[in-house]
C-alpha positions as CSV (number, residue, x, y, z in Angstrom):
1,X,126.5,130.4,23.3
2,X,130.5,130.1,22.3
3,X,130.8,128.5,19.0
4,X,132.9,126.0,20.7
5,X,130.6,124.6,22.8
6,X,128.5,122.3,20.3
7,X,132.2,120.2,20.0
8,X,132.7,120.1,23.4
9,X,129.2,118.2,24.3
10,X,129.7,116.6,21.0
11,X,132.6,114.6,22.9
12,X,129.9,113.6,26.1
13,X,127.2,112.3,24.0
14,X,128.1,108.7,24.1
15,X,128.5,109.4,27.5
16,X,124.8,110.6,28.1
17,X,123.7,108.1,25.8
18,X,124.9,105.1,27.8
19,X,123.7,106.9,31.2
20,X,120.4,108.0,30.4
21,X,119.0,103.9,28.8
22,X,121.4,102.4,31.2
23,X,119.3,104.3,34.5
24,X,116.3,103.0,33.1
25,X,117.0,99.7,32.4
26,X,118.6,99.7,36.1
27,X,115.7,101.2,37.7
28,X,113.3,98.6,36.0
29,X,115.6,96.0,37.5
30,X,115.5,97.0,40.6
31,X,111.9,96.9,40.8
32,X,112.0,93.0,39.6
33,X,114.8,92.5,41.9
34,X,112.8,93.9,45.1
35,X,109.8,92.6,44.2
36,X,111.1,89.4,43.7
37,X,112.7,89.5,47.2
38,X,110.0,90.8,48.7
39,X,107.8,87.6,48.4
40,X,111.0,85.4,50.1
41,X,111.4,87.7,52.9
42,X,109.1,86.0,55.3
43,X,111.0,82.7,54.7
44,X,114.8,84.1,54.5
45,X,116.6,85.9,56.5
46,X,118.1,89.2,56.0
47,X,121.7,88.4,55.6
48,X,120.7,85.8,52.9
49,X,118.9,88.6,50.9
50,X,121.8,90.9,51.5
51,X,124.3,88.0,50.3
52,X,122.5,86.8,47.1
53,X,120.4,89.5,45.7
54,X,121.8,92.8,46.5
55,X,125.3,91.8,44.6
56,X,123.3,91.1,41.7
57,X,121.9,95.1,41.6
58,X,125.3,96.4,42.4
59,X,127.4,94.3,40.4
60,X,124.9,95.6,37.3
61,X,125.6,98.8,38.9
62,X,129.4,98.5,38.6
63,X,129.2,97.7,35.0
64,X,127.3,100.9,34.5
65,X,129.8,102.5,36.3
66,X,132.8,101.5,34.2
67,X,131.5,101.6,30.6
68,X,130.2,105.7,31.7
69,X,134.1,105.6,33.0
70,X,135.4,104.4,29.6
71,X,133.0,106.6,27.8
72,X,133.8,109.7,29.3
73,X,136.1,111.8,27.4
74,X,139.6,111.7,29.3
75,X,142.2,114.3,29.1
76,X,145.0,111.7,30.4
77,X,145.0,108.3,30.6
78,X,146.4,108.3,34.0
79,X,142.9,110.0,35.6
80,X,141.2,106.8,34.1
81,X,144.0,104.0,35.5
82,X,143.6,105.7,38.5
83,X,139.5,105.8,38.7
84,X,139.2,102.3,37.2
85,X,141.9,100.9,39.9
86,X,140.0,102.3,42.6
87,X,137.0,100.7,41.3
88,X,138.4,97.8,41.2
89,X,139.4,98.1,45.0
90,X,136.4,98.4,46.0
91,X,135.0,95.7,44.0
92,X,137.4,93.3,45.9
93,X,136.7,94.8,49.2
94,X,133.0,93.9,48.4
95,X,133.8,90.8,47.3
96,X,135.5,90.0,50.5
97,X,132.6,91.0,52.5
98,X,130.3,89.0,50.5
99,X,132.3,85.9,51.1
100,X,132.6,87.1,55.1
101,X,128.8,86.9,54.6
């Protein structure tokens, strides 16, 4: 292995870190979150479990998202704006549909 390397994944470990807890806190979520729902569903209907529960996984989601965006080690700081503000796009657009909702 190139000498090198080590420094290079040195630079990604806050990044694995922060991905690795951060997929199994989510995934224990989601269990909570499902099973949760899944005891309403006979008395809700659909588009009221898709308007008040599913924005609550992917909203955590979205945090994820950003802080392994911020984490990551970034050559220019333009790459990031430009991630982060398409993030944020979307997170209107689905803001938008929830309130269409």
């Amino acid at each position: 292995m190139h000498e090198g390397a080590p420094l290079v994944l040195k630079e990604w470990s806050d990044f694995y870190v922060i991905a690795g807890s951060s997929a199994a806190a989510l995934t224990g979520l989601m269990f909570v979150v499902i099973t949760l729902v899944a005891g309403d569903r006979a008395r809700t209907a659909s588009d009221g479990i898709s308007t008040f529960s599913t924005p609550t996984v992917v909203h955590f989601c979205a945090a994820l998202l950003v802080s392994l965006v911020l984490s990551a080690p970034w050559r220019s700081l333009a790459h990031l704006g430009t991630l982060l503000a398409f993030i944020g796009l979307w997170g209107v657009g689905y803001a938008l549909l929830l309130m269409y909702r």
